[in-house]
C-alpha positions in Angstrom: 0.0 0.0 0.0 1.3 3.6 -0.8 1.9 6.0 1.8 -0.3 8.5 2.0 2.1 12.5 1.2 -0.1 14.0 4.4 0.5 13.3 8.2 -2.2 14.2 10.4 -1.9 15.6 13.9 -1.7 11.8 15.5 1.2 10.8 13.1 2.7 13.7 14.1 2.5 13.4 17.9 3.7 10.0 17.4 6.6 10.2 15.4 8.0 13.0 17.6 6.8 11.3 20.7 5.1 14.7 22.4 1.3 15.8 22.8 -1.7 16.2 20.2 -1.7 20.0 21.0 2.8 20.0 20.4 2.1 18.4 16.9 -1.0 20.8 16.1 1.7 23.8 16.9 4.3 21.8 14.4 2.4 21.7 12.0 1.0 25.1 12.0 4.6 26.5 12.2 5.4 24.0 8.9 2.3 25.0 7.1 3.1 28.7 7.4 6.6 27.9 6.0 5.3 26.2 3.1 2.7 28.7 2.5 5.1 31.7 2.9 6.7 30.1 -0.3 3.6 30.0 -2.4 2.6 26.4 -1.6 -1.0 25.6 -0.6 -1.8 24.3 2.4 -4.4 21.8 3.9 -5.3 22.7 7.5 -4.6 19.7 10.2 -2.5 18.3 7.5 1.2 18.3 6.7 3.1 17.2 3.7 5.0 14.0 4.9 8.0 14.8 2.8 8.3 18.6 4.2 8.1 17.3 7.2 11.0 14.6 7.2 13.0 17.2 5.2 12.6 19.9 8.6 13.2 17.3 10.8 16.3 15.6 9.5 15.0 12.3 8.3 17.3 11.1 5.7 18.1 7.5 4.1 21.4 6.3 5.5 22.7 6.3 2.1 22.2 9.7 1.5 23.8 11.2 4.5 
């Protein structure tokens, strides 16, 4: 199965291990980045590969 390109609040919170209300402040901060550069945004919803990009999650191979 593919993986969905949003994470909502609860894959947030749980791939960063902290609280529902941490993620929803992530994600706002994240959103407002991608908008500020002329990307729309879905509310409650972040783009998965943003996301790992911001927070350092990288292949082995390509570090």
């Amino acid at each position: 199965m593919e993986e969905n390109r949003f994470m909502r609040v609860d894959n947030v919170a749980k791939e960063l291990d902290v609280s529902n209300s941490h993620a929803y402040r992530i994600m706002k901060a994240l959103n407002d980045e991608l908008e500020a550069m002329g990307y729309m945004v879905v509310s409650s919803r972040v783009n998965r590969a943003f996301f790992m990009k911001k927070f350092c999650y990288k292949e082995e191979e390509e570090m």
